[in-house]
C-alpha positions in Angstrom: 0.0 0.0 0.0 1.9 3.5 -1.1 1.7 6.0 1.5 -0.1 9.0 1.5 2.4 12.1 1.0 2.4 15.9 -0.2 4.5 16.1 -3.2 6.9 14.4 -4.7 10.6 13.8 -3.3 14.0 13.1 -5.1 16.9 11.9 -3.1 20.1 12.4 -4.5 23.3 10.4 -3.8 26.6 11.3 -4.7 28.4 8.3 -6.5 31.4 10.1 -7.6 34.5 7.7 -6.7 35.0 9.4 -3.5 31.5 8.8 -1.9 31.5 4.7 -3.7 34.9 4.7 -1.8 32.6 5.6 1.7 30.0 2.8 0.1 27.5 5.3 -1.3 26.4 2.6 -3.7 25.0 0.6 -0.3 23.6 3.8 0.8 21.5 4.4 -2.6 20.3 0.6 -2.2 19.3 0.9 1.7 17.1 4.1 0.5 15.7 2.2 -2.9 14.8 -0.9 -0.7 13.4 1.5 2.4 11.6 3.5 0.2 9.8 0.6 -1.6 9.0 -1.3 2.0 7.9 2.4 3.3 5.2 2.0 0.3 6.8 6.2 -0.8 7.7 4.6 -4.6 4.8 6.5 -6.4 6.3 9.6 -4.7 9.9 9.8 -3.8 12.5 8.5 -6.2 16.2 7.9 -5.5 18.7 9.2 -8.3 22.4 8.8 -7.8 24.9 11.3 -9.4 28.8 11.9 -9.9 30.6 13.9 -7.5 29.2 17.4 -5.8 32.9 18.0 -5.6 32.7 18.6 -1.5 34.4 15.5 -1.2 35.6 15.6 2.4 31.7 16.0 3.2 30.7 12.2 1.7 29.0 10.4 1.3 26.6 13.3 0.4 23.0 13.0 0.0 20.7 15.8 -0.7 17.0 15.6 -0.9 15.0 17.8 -3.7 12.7 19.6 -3.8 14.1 21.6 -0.4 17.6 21.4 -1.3 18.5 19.7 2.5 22.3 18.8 2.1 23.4 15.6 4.5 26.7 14.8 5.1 28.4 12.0 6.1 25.5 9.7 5.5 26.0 6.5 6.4 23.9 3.3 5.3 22.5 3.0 9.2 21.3 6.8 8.6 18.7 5.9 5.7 15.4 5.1 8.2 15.7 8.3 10.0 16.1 10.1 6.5 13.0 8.4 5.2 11.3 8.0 8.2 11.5 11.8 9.5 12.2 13.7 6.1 10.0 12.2 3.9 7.1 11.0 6.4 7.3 13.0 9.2 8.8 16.7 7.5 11.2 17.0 10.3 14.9 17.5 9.1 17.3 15.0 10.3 19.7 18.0 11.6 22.5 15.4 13.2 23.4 15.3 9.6 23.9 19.2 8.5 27.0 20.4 7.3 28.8 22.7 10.2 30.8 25.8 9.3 34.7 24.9 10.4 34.7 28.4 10.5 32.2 30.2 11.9 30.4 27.1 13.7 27.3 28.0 11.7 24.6 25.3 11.1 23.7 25.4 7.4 20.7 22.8 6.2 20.4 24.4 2.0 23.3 23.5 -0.5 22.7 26.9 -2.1 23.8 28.5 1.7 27.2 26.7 2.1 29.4 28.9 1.6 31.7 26.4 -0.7 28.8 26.1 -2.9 27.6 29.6 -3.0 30.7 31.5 -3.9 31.4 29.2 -7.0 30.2 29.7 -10.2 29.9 26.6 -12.2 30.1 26.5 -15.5 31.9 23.4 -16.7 30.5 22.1 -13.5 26.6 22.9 -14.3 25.4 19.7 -14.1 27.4 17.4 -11.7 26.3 16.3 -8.6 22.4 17.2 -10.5 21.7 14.7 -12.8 22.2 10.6 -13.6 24.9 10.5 -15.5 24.3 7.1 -16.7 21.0 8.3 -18.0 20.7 10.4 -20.9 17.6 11.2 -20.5 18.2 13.5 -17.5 21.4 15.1 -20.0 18.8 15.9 -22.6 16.2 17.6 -19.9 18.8 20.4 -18.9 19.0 20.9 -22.7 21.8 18.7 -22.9 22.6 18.0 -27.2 20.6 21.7 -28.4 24.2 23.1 -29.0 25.3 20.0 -30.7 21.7 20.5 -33.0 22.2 24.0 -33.5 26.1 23.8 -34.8 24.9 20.6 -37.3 21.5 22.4 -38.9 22.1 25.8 -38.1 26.0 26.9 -38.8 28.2 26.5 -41.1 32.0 25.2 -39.5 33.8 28.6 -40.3 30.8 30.2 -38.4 31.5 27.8 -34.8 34.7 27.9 -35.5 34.5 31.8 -35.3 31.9 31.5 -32.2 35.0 29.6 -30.3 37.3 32.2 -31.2 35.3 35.0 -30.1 34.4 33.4 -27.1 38.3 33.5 -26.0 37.9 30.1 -24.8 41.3 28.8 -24.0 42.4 25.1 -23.5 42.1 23.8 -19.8 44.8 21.1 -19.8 47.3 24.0 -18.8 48.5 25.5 -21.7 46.1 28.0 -22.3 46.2 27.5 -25.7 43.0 29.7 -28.3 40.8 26.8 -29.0 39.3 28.7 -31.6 42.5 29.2 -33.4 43.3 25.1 -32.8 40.5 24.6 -34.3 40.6 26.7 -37.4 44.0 25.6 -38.2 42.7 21.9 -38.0 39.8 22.6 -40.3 42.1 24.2 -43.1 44.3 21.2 -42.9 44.4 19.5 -46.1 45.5 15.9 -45.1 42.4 13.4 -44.7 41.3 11.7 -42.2 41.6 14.2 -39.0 41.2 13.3 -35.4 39.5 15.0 -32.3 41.2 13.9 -29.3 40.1 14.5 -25.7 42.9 14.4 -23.0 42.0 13.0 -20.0 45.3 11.4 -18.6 44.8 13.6 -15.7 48.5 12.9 -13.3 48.3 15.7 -11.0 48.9 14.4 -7.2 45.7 15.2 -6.0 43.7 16.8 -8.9 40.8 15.0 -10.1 39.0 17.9 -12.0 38.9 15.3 -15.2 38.0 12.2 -13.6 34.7 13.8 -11.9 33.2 15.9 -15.1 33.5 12.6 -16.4 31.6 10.4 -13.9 29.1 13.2 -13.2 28.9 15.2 -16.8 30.2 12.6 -19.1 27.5 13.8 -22.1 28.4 17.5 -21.7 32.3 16.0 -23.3 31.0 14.1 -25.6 28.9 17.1 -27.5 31.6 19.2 -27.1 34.0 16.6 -29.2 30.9 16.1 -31.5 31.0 19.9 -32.5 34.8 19.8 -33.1 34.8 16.9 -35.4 31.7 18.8 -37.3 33.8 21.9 -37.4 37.2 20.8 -38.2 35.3 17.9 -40.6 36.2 14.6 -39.1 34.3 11.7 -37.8 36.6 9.9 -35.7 37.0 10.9 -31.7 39.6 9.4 -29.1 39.5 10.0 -25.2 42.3 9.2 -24.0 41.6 8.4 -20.3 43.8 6.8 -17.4 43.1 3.2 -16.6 43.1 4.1 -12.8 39.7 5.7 -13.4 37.2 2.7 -13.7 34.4 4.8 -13.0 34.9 7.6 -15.5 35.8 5.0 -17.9 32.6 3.2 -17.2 30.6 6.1 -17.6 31.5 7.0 -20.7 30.9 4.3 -22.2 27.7 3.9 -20.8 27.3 7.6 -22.3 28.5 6.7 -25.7 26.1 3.5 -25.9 23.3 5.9 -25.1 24.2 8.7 -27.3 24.3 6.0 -30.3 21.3 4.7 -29.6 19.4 8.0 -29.4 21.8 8.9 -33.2 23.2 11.7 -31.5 26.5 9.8 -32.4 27.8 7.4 -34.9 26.1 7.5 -38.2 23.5 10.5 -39.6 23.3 12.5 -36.6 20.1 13.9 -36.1 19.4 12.6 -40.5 22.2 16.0 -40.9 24.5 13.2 -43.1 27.0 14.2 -40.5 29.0 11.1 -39.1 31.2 11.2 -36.0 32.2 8.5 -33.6 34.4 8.2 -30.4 36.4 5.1 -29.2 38.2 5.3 -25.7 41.6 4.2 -24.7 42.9 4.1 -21.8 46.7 5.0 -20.5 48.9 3.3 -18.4 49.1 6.0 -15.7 52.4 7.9 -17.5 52.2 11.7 -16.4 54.4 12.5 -19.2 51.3 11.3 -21.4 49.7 14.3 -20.3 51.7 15.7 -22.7 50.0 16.5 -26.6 52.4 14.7 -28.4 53.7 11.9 -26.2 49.7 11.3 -25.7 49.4 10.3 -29.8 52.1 8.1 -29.6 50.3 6.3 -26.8 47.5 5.4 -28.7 49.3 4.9 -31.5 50.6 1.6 -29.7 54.3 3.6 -29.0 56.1 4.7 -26.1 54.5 7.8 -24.6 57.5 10.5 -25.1 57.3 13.9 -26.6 58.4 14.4 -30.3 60.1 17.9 -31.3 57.8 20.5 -32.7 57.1 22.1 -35.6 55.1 20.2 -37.1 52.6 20.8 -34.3 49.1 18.7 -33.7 46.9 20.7 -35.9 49.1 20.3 -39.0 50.5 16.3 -38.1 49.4 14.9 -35.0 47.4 11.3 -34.6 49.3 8.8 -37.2 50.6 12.0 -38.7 47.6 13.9 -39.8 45.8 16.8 -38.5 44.7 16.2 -34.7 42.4 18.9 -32.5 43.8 18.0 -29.1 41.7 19.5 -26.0 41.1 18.7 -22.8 38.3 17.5 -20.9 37.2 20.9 -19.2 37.7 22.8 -22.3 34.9 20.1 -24.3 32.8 20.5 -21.8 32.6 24.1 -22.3 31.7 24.1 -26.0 28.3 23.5 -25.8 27.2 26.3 -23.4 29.0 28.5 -26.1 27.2 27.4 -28.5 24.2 27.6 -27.1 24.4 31.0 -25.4 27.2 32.8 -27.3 30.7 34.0 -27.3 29.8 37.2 -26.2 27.9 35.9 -22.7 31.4 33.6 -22.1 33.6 36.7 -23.0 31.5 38.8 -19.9 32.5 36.1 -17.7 36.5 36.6 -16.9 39.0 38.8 -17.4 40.9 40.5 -20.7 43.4 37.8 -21.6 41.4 34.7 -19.8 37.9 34.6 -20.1 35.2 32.3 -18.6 36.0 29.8 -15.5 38.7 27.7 -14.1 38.1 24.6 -12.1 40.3 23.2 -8.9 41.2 20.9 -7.0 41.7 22.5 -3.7 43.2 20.2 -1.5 46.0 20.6 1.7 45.9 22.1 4.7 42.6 23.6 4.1 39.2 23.3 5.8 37.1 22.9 3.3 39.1 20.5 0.2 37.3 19.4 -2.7 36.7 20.4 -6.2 35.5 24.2 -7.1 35.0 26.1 -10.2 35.7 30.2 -10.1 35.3 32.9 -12.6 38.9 34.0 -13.7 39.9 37.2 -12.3 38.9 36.0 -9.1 41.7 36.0 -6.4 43.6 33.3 -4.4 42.4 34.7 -1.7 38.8 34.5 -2.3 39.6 30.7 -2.8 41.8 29.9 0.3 39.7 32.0 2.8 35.8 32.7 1.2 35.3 29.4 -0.5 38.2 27.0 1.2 37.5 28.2 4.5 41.1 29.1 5.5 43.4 26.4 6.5 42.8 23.7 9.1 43.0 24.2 12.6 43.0 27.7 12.8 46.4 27.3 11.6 48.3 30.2 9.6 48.7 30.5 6.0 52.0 29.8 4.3 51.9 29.2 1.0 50.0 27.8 -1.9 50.8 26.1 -5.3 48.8 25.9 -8.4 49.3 24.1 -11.5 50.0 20.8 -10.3 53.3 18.8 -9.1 55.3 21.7 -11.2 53.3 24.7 -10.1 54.9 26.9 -8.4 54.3 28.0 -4.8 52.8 31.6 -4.0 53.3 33.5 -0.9 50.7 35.1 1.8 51.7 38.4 0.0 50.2 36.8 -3.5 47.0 35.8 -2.3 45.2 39.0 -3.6 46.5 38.1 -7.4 44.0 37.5 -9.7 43.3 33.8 -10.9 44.1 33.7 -15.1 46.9 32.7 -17.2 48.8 35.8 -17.2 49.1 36.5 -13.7 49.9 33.5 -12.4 52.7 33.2 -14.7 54.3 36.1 -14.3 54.4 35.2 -10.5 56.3 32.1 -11.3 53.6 29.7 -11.1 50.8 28.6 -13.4 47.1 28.2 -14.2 48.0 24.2 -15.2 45.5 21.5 -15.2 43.8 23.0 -12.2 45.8 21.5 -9.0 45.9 23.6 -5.9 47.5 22.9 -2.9 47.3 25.1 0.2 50.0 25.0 3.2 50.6 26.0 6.9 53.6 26.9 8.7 54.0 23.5 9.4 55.3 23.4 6.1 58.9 23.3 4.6 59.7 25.2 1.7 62.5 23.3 1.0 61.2 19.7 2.0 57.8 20.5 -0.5 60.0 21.3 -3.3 62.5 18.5 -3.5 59.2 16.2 -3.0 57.5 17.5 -6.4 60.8 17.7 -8.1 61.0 13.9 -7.1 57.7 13.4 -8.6 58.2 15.0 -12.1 61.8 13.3 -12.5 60.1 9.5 -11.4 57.6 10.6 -14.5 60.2 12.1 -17.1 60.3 10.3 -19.9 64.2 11.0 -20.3 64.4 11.8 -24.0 66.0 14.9 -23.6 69.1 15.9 -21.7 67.7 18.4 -19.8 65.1 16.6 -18.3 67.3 13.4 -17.8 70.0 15.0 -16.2 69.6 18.3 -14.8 66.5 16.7 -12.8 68.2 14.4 -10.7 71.1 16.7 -10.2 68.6 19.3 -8.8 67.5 16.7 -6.6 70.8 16.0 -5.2 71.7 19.3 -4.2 67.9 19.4 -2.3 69.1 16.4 -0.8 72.3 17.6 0.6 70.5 20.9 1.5 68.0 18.8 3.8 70.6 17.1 5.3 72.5 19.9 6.4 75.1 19.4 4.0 74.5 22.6 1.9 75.9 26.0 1.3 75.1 29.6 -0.3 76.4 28.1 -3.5 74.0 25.2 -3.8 71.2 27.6 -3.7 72.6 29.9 -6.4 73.4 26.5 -8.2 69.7 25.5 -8.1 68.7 28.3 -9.3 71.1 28.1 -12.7 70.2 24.7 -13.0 66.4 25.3 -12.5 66.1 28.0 -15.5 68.7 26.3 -17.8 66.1 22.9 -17.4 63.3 25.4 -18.1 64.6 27.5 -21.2 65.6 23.8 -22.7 63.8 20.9 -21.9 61.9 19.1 -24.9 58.3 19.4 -23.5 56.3 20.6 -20.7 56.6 18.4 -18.3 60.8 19.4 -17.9 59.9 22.9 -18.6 57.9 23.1 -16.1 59.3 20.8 -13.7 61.9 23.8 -11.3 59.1 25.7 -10.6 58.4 24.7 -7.5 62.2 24.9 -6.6 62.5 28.3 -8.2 59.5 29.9 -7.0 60.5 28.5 -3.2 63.7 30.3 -3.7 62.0 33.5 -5.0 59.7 34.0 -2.4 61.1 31.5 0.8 64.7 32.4 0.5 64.8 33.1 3.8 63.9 29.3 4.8 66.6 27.8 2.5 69.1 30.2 3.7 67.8 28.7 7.3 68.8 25.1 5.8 72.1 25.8 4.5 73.8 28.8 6.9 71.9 28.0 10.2 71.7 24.2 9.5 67.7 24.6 11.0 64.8 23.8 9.5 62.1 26.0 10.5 59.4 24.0 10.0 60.6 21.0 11.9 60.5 18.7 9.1 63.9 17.5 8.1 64.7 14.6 9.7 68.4 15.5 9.5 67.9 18.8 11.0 66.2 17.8 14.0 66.2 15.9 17.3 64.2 14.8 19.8 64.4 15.2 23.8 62.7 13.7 27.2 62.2 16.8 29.0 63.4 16.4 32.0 61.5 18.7 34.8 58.4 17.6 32.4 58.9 13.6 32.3 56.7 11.4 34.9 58.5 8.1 33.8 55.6 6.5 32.8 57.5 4.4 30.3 54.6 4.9 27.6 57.4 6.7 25.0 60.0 3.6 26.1 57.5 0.9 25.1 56.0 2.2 21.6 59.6 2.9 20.5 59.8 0.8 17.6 64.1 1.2 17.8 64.3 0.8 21.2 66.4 4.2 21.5 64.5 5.0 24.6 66.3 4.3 28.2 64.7 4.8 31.6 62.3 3.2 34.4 59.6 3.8 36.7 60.1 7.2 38.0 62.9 7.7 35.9 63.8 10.7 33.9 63.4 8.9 30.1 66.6 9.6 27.9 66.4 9.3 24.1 69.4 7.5 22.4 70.4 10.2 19.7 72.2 7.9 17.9 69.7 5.2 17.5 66.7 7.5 17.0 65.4 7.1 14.1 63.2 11.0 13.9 59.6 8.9 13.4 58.0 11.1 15.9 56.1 8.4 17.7 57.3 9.3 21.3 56.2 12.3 20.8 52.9 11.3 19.2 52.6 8.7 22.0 53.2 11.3 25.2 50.3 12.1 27.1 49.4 15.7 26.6 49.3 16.1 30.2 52.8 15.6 30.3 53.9 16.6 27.1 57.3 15.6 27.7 58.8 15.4 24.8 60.6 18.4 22.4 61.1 18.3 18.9 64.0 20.4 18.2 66.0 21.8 15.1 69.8 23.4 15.1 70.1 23.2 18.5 70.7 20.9 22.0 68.4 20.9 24.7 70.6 20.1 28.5 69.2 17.2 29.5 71.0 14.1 31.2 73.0 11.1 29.3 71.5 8.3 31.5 68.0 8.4 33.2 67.9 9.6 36.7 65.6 9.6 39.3 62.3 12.5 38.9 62.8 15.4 40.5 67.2 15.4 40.3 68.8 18.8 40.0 
């Protein structure tokens, strides 16, 4: 018997990979099956989505038509959900999402404050709609561009609506898409390619992965409308293999789109053909790269070839190839269907519309955002982001990925575009950014993303291959107190010789970090290398632990989790570390009750405390 209710309900639940990781998919079940034995199917219907992109807040569910946003549902929270939501009209408010800020209470997703100061664009739809349903694509008038460019414009004519627009590629570069495109149409060589680059390698970035798994359709009519306007019918997404999800989506979304002829043969009865086939990368960040990316699906090595010739003129097996990425696609269609002068209003001169991050770190509120360009770092960090953890104080923050570069407190009011951020020694990239405290090292941060892009050079070119792991070595020496003044001026020739000269972008991009630490941190690596300190107390070389003795009450808790056994002492003994054998884990001073708090973690200098435990309470 279906129960009596006012109105209809729909309960969203986020199934981006982050909330499935929390078991979301149980949670969508446990409401389905309630639901049904609740007798509510005629009126409330469960509808699972990709990711909201307030990850840290999943599994999130959010019931319509109110707007409630619940947080950290669980599959034991569904009855009270139904039971008192649905039935009863009392909000389950256990389950609200909490200010870290302020403290506040806030039940509507269109009053956090993460949510409200965003303006997504290339994010319109996820976290709103099925993505493995086309039908709710098509209802927010999902394939109208895609119409419109076939039976309505002529390709010069969207190929001019791009350029107008001022839409520039998202993977990093910043390329004119418009211009891509036109050079790719006047190409002579048959056949042509549209590829879609989604080998997304960021540490910590996943901008790519969740358009696809929420928005999948928005990047397929957006490749769609390049093939028709550089003429080509053959589409490749190149996508990692570490994202089943997005990879399962898609497909899902290109059996749909086939089956409704909005892709393979006669689209729409235009005569217009176009057809997409996925592959999947190994997990190579170098095959982020345009050209080391072709030779991937080609079946070759992923590494970058010289240029000229570029993509446009002889990229795919050598013909003409209109490479974009998965946020730039996605944008297409909203051009289309509202026009380049509507995108131009949104951003600034040189960079116009939005840009989407992954804000992640020390900050309070982490998860994916999109922002108008021209907004400011600050406005990010602080309005959107919260500010950082723990009431904590800002240090630093890096955008553009592993070989971003890292931007001062004194930065934070610089404006958000391609321009900008360059000029301040850092850059837009795919859309990585990493905020940090004072808990940070400069010096420690840097030599751990250098690491990273020299693990993922290919090593074609000498640059790259060599100057790399030199750099690291001298960040190695620093951190062990081994440096001087002329490492750091080393660094620094080493960094922009790399830059000027490397083969692609991965190695011309790759010192940033290192430089940009230098250029606005000096102080902290002159700390490493004159003063043999590290500030931050991270460097194991550069610091030491001590029992304290007028705070130790020789409980013997620090003695028995030492996994070296470099700890001496006894019942109401003053504990002694063994300097020698300590091994700078930190898990005495993790393990110290903070009633005691017994134990100092020290840099650059020696604390007086005695060689052998002595009785509590000695002189």
């Amino acid at each position: 018997m279906e129960a009596k209710l006012n109105g209809e309900y729909t309960i969203l639940v986020c199934q981006g990979t982050g909330c499935v990781s929390s078991k979301s998919d149980r949670i969508t079940q446990a409401l389905e099956n309630h639901i049904k034995q609740s007798g509510l199917s005629k009126n409330v219907h469960v509808k699972l989505t990709g990711c909201h992109g307030f990850c840290q807040q999943g599994p999130i569910v959010i019931v319509e038509p109110e707007g409630i946003f619940y947080t950290q549902v669980k599959e034991e929270d569904v009855a009270e959900i139904v039971q008192s939501h649905i039935v009863d009209r009392k909000y389950v408010e256990r389950l609200f999402y909490h200010n870290p800020v302020t403290d506040e209470v806030i039940p509507l997703y269109k009053d956090i404050p993460f949510y409200s100061r965003q303006h997504r664009l290339i994010l319109r739809n996820c976290g709103h709609i099925n993505p493995e349903q086309i039908d709710d694509y098509l209802a927010t008038g999902g394939y109208a561009a895609l119409k419109k460019a076939i039976s309505e414009m002529e390709h010069t004519q969207i190929i001019e609506e791009i350029n107008r627009s001022g839409l520039r590629g998202r993977g990093g570069a910043g390329f004119p898409t418009g211009k891509k495109w036109d050079e790719a149409h006047k190409a002579k060589e048959q056949p042509k390619y549209v590829v879609c680059n989604a080998d997304e390698g960021d540490p910590g970035a996943f901008m790519d992965r969740s358009v696809l798994e929420a928005d999948p359709h928005s990047v397929i009519e957006g490749m769609a409308i390049a093939g028709y306007a550089i003429g080509t019918s053959e589409g490749y997404i190149y996508v990692r293999a570490e994202y089943p999800l997005a990879v399962k989506r898609l497909r899902i979304a290109i059996a749909q789109a086939k089956e409704r002829k909005l892709l393979g043969k006669n689209i729409m009865g235009s005569g217009f053909n176009f057809d997409i086939e996925i592959m999947q990368g190994a997990g190579a960040f170098v095959c982020g790269e345009g050209s080391a990316l072709m030779y991937s699906i080609e079946g070759k090595r992923g590494m970058p070839r010289v240029r000229p010739p570029r993509s446009v003129a002889a990229g795919l097996w050598g013909k003409p190839t209109s490479l974009n990425n998965v946020k730039t696609y996605a944008s297409v269609p909203l051009i289309i269907n509202r026009g380049a002068d509507w995108y131009r209003s949104i951003g600034t001169e040189g960079s116009k519309g939005t840009a989407v991050f992954a804000l992640t770190g020390k900050i309070a509120n982490s998860g994916l955002i999109e922002v108008p360009m021209g907004a400011t770092l600050r406005e990010v960090v602080f309005d959107i982001g919260g500010g950082v953890q723990e009431g904590k104080k800002f240090k630093a923050v890096q955008t553009g990925g592993p070989s971003g570069g890292c931007l001062p407190e004194s930065a934070l009011d610089l404006t958000i575009d391609f321009e900008s951020l360059t000029k301040a020694g850092s850059m837009m990239g795919s859309g990585g950014m990493v905020v940090m405290d004072t808990d940070t090292c400069m010096v420690d941060l840097a030599r751990f993303f250098l690491n990273f892009c020299c693990n993922e050079s290919c090593g074609k070119c000498v640059p790259c291959r060599e100057g790399l792991p030199l750099m690291i070595d001298i960040m190695h020496k620093i951190t062990r107190g081994e440096g001087d003044l002329h490492d750091i001026d080393h660094l620094l020739d080493l960094g922009e010789t790399v830059t000027k000269s490397a083969l692609c972008g991965l190695g011309t991009t790759a010192p940033n970090p290192v430089l940009s630490s230098i250029r606005y941190f000096r102080d902290e690596w002159e700390a490493h290398v004159i003063d043999k300190k590290c500030p931050a107390l991270v460097c194991k070389a550069l610091i030491n632990f001590y029992v304290l003795p007028d705070k130790c009450a020789g409980c013997g808790i620090c003695l028995r989790a030492c996994p070296v056994e470099a700890i001496s002492g006894g019942k109401r003994l003053v504990h002694v570390i063994d300097q020698e054998k300590c091994i700078k884990c930190a898990t005495c001073l993790e393990k110290c009750p903070e009633r005691f708090s017994a134990i100092a973690k020290v840099t650059g200098e020696q604390i007086a405390v005695p060689k052998e435990p002595v009785p509590i309470g000695t002189p």
